[in-house]
SELUM-884340 format. One line per 5 residues: for each residue x, y, z of C-alpha. Coordinates in steps of 0.001 Angstrom, whole numbers, plus 500000, padded with zeros to 6 digits. Layout:
// residues N
X/Y/Z  ...
END
This chain:
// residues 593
481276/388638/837253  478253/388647/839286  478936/387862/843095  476635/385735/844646  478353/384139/847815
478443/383399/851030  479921/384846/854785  482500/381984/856138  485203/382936/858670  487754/380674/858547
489712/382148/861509  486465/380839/863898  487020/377087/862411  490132/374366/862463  492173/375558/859949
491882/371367/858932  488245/372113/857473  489110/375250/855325  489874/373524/852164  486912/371161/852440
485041/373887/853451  485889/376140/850771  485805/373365/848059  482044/373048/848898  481224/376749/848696
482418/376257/845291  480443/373352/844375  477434/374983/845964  478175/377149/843186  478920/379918/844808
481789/382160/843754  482532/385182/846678  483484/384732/850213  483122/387178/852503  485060/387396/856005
487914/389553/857778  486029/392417/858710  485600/391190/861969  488651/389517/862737  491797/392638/864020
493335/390364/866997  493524/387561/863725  495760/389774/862099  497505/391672/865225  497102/389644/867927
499618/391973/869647  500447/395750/868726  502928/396172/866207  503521/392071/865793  501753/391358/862235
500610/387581/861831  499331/386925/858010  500186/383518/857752  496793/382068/858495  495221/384971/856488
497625/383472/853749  496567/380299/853889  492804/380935/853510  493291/383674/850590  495260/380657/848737
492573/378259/849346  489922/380154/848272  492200/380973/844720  492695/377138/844632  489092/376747/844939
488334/379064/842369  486726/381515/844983  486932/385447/845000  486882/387281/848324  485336/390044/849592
488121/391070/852122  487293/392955/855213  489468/395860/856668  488495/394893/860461  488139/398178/862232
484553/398472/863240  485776/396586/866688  489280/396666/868774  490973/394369/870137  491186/393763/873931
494798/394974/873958  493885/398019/872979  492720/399364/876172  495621/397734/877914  497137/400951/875904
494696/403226/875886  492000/402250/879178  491176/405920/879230  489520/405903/875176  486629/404125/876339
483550/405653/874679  481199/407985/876899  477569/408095/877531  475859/411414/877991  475558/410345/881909
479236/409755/881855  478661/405843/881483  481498/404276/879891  481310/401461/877295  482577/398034/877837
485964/397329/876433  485077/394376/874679  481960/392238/873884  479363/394805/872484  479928/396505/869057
481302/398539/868244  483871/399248/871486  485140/401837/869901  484491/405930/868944  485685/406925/865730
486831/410262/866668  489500/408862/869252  493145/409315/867464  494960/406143/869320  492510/404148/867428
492208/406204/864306  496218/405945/864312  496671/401672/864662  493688/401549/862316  495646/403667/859301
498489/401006/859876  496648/397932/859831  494866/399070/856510  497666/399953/855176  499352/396619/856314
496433/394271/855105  495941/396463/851854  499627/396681/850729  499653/392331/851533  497045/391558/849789
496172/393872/846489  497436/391809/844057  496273/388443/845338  494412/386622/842668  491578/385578/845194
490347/389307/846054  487808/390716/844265  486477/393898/846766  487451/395575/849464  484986/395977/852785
485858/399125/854865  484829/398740/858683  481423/397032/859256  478028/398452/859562  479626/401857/861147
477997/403511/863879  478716/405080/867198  478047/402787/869680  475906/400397/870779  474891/399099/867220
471310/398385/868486  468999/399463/871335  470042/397565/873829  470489/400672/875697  468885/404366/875951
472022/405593/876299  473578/407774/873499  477335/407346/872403  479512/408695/872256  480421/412223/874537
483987/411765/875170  486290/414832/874756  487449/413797/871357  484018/414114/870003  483348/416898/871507
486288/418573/870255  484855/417231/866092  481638/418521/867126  483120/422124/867614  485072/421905/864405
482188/420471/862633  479807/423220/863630  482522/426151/863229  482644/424735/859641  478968/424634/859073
478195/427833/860972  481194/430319/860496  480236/432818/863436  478942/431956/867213  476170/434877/866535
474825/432611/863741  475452/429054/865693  473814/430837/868961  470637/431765/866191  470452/428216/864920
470655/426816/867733  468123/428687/870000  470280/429338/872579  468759/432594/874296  466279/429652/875621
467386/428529/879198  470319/430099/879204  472304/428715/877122  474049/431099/874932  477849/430477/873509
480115/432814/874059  482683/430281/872788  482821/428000/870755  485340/425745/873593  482709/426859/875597
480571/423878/873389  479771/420992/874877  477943/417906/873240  474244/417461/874575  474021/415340/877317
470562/416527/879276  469077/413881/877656  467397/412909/873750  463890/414502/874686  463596/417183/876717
465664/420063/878757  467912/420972/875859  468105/422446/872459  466183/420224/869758  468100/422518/867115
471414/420990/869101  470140/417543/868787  469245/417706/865482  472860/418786/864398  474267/416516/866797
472900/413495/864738  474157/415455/861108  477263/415866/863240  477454/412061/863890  476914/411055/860157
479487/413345/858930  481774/411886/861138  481623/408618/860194  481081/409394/856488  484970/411241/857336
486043/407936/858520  484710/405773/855690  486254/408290/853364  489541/408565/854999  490186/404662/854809
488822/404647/851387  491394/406762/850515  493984/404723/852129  492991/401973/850048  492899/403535/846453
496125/404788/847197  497488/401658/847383  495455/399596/845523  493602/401303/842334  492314/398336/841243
489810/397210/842735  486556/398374/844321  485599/399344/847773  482409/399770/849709  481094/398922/853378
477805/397653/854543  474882/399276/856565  471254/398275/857990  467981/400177/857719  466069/401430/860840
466906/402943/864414  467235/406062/863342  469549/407448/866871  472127/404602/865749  472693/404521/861947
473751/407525/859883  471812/409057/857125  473155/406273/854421  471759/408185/851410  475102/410957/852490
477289/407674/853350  477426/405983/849853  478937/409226/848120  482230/408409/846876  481929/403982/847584
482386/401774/844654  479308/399823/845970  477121/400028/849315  475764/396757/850966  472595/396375/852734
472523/393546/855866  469003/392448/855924  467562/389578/858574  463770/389412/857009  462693/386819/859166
464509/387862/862083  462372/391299/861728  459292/389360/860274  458989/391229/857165  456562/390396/854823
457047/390919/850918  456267/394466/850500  458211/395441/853967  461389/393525/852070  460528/395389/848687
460541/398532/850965  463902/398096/852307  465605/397389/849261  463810/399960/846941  464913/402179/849759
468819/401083/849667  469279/400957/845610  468183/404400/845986  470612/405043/848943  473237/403760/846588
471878/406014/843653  472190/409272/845664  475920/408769/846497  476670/406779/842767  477364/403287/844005
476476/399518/843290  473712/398004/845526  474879/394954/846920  473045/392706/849631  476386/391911/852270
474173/389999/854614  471084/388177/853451  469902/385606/856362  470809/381890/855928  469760/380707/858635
467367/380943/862046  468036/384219/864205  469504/384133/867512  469910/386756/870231  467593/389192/868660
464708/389392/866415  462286/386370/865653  463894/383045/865378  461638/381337/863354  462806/378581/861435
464311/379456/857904  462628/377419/854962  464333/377345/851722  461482/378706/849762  461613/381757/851808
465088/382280/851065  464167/381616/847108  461849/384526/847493  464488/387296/849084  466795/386138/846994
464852/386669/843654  463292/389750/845189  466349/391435/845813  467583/391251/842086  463996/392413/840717
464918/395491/842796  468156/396295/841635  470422/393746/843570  473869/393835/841547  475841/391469/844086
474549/389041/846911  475959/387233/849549  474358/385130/852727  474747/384834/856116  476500/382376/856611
477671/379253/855834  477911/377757/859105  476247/378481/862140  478838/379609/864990  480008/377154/867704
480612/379350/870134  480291/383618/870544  477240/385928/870615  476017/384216/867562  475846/380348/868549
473928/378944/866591  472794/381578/864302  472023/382251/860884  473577/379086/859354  473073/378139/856083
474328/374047/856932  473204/372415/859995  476054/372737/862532  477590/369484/862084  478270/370637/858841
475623/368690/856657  473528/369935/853979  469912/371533/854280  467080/372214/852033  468287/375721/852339
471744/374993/850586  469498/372856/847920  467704/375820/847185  470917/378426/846952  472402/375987/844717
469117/376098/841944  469442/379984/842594  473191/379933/841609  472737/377867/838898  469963/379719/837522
470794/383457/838469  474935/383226/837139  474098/381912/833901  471335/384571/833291  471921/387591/831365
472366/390342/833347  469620/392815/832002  467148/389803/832786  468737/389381/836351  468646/393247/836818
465106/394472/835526  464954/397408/837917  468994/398961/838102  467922/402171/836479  465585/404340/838445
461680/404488/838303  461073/407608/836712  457828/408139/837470  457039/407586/841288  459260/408413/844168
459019/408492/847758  460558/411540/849922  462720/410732/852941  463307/413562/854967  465939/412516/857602
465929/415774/859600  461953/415221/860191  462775/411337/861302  465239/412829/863681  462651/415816/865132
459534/413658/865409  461314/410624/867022  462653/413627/869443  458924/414810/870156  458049/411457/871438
459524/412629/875028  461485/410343/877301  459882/406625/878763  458074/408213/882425  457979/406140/885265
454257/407078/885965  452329/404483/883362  449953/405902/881377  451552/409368/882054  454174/409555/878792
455435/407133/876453  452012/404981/876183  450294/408062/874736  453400/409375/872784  455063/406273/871144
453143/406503/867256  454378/410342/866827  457936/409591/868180  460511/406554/866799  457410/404819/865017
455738/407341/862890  458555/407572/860423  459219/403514/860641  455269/403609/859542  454810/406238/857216
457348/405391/854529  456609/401582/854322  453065/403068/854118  453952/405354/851594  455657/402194/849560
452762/400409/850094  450634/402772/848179  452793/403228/845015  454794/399652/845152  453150/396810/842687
454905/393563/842339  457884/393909/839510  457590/397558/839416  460503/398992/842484  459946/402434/843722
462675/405187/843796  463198/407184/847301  464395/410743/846896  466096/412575/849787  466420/416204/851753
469830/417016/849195  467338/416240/846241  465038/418714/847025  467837/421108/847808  469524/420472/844383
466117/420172/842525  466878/416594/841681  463457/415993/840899  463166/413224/837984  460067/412152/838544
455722/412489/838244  454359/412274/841275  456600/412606/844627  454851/411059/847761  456133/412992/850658
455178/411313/854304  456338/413105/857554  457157/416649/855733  457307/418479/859242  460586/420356/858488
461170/421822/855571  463569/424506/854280  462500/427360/851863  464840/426206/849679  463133/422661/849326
459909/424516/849274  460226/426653/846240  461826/423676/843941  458784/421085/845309  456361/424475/844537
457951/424858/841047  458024/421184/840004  454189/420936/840919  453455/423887/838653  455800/422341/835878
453441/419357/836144  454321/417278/839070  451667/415677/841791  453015/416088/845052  450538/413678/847601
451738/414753/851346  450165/414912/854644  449637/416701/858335  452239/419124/859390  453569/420040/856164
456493/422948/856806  455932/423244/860120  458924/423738/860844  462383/425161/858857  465422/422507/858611
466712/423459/861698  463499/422818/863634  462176/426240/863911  458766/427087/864059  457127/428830/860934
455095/431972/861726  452408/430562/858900  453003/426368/858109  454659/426194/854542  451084/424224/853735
449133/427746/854100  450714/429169/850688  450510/425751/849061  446762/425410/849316  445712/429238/849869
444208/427667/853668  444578/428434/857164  446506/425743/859760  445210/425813/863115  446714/422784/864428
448039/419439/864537  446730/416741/867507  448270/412997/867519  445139/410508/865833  445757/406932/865863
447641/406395/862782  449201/409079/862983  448697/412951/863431  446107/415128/862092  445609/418965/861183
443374/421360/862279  442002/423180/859158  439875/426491/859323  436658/425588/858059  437651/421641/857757
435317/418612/859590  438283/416970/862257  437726/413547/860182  439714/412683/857754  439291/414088/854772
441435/414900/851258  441836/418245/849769  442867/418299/845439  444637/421929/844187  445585/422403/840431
448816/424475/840678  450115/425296/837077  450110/422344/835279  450651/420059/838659  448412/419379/841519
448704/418784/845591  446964/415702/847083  446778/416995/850750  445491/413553/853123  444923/415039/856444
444886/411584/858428  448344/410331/857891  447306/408600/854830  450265/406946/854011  449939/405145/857680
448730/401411/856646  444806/401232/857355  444604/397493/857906  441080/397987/857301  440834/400461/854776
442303/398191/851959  440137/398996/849061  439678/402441/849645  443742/402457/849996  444047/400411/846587
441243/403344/844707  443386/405808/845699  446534/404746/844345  444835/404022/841280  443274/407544/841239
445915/409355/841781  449494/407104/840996  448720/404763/838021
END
C-alpha cells in the first residue's frame, strides 16, 4: 500500500474523541496515522513503571478503523523525571551554558549513557508490545535527530559535556590512528595548540568563527553526524532484532547547516527516510519546494532508502516561520509536487490543531473545534485520486535523472558558513559585510544551481562528497556550486569523467582548499583550465576570482578536456540574478538541454 495519512496524537486529546476521531481519518480517506514519537512520559510516566493501556486502546482503534500506524519510538525528548535521576546530564554549551531540562527540543545529548541506557529499554519495551499488532505498518526511530537546540534560537553550540567529549576522542582516534597525523590535520602547531594526548582533547569551545582550529571545527560537525547516525543505527538494530518484519526509518528537515547532520550519510542502512517540510511557513515558492525534495529523494538514494514526506503542513504556522493562512489549493500543489519528485509515502501535519503546548494552534488540518475545512475537502479529492492511481503514474520521477545532477559538498557548507566570522557589536564592522559568504551562500547557491537545470516534470538528482570519492558519477553534466574544498581524490575522478565526456559547470574558488580545509599551494582550478588564480573578493551574489589576465566582471571561460568540457562562471553564477532572467534561461539552454 501507498501511505498517505495524517499526524494525530491521541494521547494530547480525551480519549472519548479517539474513535470518532479516527473513524473520520478513515473516511477522509486516509489510511496511516502517525504519532508516538513524541510521547515517552505516555508510555513511562515513571521509571521502570510501563503504562500501555492507553497506547492499547488507540492501536485497536485505529485496526477497527481500518487505519495503519506509523509508530514512533519517542526518544528524541526525555521526560522531566529524568533529571530528577540524572540533574547532572544536562547538555553543555561551549560557554558552559547548560540546557533546560524540559521545554526546548531536544533536552537531551545522545552521547550521555543514563539516557542511551532507559532509551534501549523502552524500545525494546514498545517494540516487543507492539510488532505483531495488525494496526502497525512502520516503525519511526527518534524524531528529526540533532544535538540540541533543533533551531536557531540560540548561537550557542550543543553539546560539550564530558560524554561527548570523550566520543569525540574515540571518533577521531578511529579516523586518525596517530596524534602526529591528528596534530597535521588539524593544524595544531598554530597558537599553540598541539596534542600531546589524545585525553589531552578537548571539544572546541573558543567559539564557531574565530580563535580556534577551522580543521577542528570542521571534524567536529563530521564528528556530530556520525554520532547520531551511531544512534539511529543502534536503535535500528534494536528493532530488527525484534521485529524483522517491518520497516524502519526516521525523519529529518533541510537547512541550518550547524544543527542537522549531513542526511545524505544518515539514510544508509533506513528502510525509508522522511522529509518534514513547512512550505508556507518558510515561504517557498514552487521551484524552492522542487529543490528540497529533489534534494531529499536523492538523500534517500545515497543511503538506499524510500523517500517519504513525514510532515507536510496542514495547517497555518505558529511560533516560527510565516503564518500565512493555508488554502487548500496550495496544499493540492505540494502534495502533487511531492509525488512528481519521487514521493513514495505522505503524511500531513496534522489533523487537529493543538489546544494547548508550543504548538497552539498550529498546523491543523480541521478548524479547532473540530469541523471540516476546504483544506480536508481538498486532501480527500487527493486521496481519492492519488490511492487508486497506478503507481508508475503516481511515481514518474523514483528512478534517478541520469543526465543532470547537482554537487553538494557538505564540508564546503560547513567552511564557508565558518568564514562568515562571529555577529560584532560595532555595526557595520562584521556580520553586515560578511553574511552572503557565510550561512547564506550555500542556502543560495544550490537552489540557484536547481534553478538553472530544474524544468517543471523533469526532478533533478543531487550527488554528494562520498560520490565523488567513490566515482559515483552517473550522469552528463554535474553542476558543482560552492566547490571551495576539495580532495585530490574527488579531483582526479571529476578530471577523468570530464575527459570521458562529462560537462562539469562550477564557479569561484574551485579547490581552494583540500577536505580538511587546507590551503592549496596552486587552487585545484589552475590545472583544470591551464590559468593562474590570483584571488577571490566577496561580490554581491556571491564571491568572485581574480584571474591573471581576466576583466574583474563577470565573465565565463569554455575548455574542451578529452571528450568533456569545463563551464567556469566566475560571478557565482548559480546565485539567482533576479534580473538576469533571460540571460539565466540562454544559458541553461546552451549548455544543459
Amino acid at each position: 500500500m501507498l501511505p498517505f495519512g495524517v499526524t494525530y496524537y491521541p494521547d494530547q486529546w480525551p480519549k472519548e474523541t479517539w474513535d470518532q476521531t479516527f473513524k473520520e481519518i478513515k473516511a477522509a480517506g486516509l489510511n496511516i496515522v502517525r504519532f508516538g514519537e513524541m510521547a515517552w512520559d505516555w508510555m513511562e510516566p515513571e521509571p521502570g513503571r510501563f503504562s500501555f493501556a492507553e497506547l492499547d486502546q488507540a492501536m485497536s482503534l485505529c485496526a477497527k478503523h481500518g487505519l495503519k500506524v506509523l509508530l514512533g519510538i519517542p526518544t528524541s525528548q526525555v521526560p522531566t523525571w529524568f533529571y530528577r535521576l540524572y540533574p547532572d546530564s544536562r547538555p553543555v554549551a561551549q560557554d558552559g551554558t547548560l540546557y533546560p531540562e524540559y521545554g526546548p527540543r531536544p533536552n537531551i545529548c545522545k552521547d550521555n549513557p543514563h539516557y542511551r541506557h532507559l532509551a534501549d529499554r523502552l524500545a525494546k519495551k514498545l517494540v516487543d508490545r507492539y510488532k505483531d499488532h495488525p494496526a502497525l505498518l512502520l516503525w519511526q526511530l527518534d524524531n528529526e535527530p540533532v544535538y540540541p537546540p533543533l533551531d536557531h534560537t540560540t548561537s550557542n553550540d550543543f553539546c560539550h559535556c564530558e560524554h561527548s567529549r570523550q566520543a569525540f576522542i574515540l571518533w577521531a582516534r578511529k579516523k586518525y590512528g596517530s596524534l602526529e597525523k591528528l596534530n597535521r590535520v588539524w593544524g595544531t602547531s598554530f597558537w599553540t595548540t598541539t596534542f600531546s594526548r589524545f585525553e589531552d582533547i578537548m571539544t572546541p569551545k573558543a567559539g564557531i568563527w574565530e580563535a580556534v582550529s577551522p580543521h577542528i571545527f570542521l571534524d567536529w560537525f563530521r564528528f556530530k553526524t556520525a554520532s547520531l547516525k551511531n544512534w539511529i543505527s543502534h536503535l535500528a538494530k534494536i528493532v530488527r532484532e525484534i521485529d524483522p518484519n517491518h520497516k524502519i526509518g526516521t525523519n529529518g528537515f533541510i537547512g541550518i547547516c550547524t544543527r542537522v547532520p549531513d542526511h545524505s550519510l544518515m539514510s544508509a542502512g533506513l528502510d525509508f527516510y522522511g522529509m518534514d517540510v513547512y512550505p508556507k511557513g518558510g515561504r517557498m515558492t514552487q521551484t524552492d519546494l522542487a529543490f528540497s525534495y529533489d534534494l531529499w529523494r536523492s538523500f534517500c538514494r545515497a543511503g538506499g532508502a524510500e523517500f517519504h514526506v513525514t510532515e507536510l503542513q496542514g495547517g497555518q504556522n505558529v511560533r516560527w516561520g510565516a503564518p500565512e493562512y493555508v488554502k487548500g489549493p496550495e496544499i493540492k500543489n505540494w502534495t502533487e509536487l511531492a509525488f512528481e519528485h519521487g514521493c513514495q509515502a505522505l503524511l500531513y501535519h496534522n489533523w487537529k490543531p493543538p489546544m494547548f503546548g508550543a504548538e497552539t494552534q498550529g498546523f491543523g488540518i480541521l478548524k479547532s473545534d473540530g469541523s471540516s475545512t476546504k483544506r480536508l475537502e481538498v486532501i480527500k479529492q487527493l486521496a481519492a485520486k492519488i490511492l487508486k492511481s497506478k503507481s508508475e503514474t503516481r511515481n514518474k520521477s523514483k528512478t534517478q535523472n541520469s543526465k543532470i545532477a547537482i554537487a553538494y559538498l557538505r564540508s564546503s557548507e560547513i567552511q564557508t558558513y565558518q568564514e562568515q566570522g562571529p555577529p560584532r557589536g560595532i555595526v557595520g564592522q562584521w556580520e553586515p559585510v560578511r553574511v552572503e559568504i557565510g550561512l547564506m551562500h550555500t542556502l543560495m547557491s544550490l537552489p540557484g544551481a536547481h534553478l538553472a537545470a530544474y524544468k517543471k516534470g523533469k526532478p533533478v538528482d543531487f550527488i554528494f562528497e562520498q560520490d565523488l570519492d567513490n566515482n559515483h558519477l552517473p550522469c552528463r553534466t554535474i553542476l558543482l556550486p560552492n566547490p571551495y574544498l576539495l580532495s585530490r581524490k574527488q579531483y582526479n575522478n571529476l578530471k577523468q569523467w570530464i575527459k570521458n565526456g562529462g560537462t562539469l559547470i562550477t564557479e569561484a574558488r574551485f579547490g581552494v582548499r583540500d577536505e580538511n580545509g587546507h590551503l592549496y599551494p596552486n587552487a585545484l582550478i589552475e590545472d583544470l583550465l591551464g590559468i593562474k588564480y590570483e584571488y577571490t573578493e566577496s561580490a554581491k551574489c556571491g564571491f568572485i576570482d581574480g584571474i591573471a589576465g581576466k576583466p574583474k566582471k563577470e565573465f565565463t571561460l569554455t575548455k574542451k578536456i578529452g571528450k568533456g568540457q569545463v563551464v567556469y562562471a566566475n560571478f557565482s553564477l548559480f546565485l539567482e540574478i533576479k534580473n538576469g532572467k533571460k540571460k539565466w534561461l540562454a544559458f541553461a539552454k546552451k549548455f544543459l538541454f
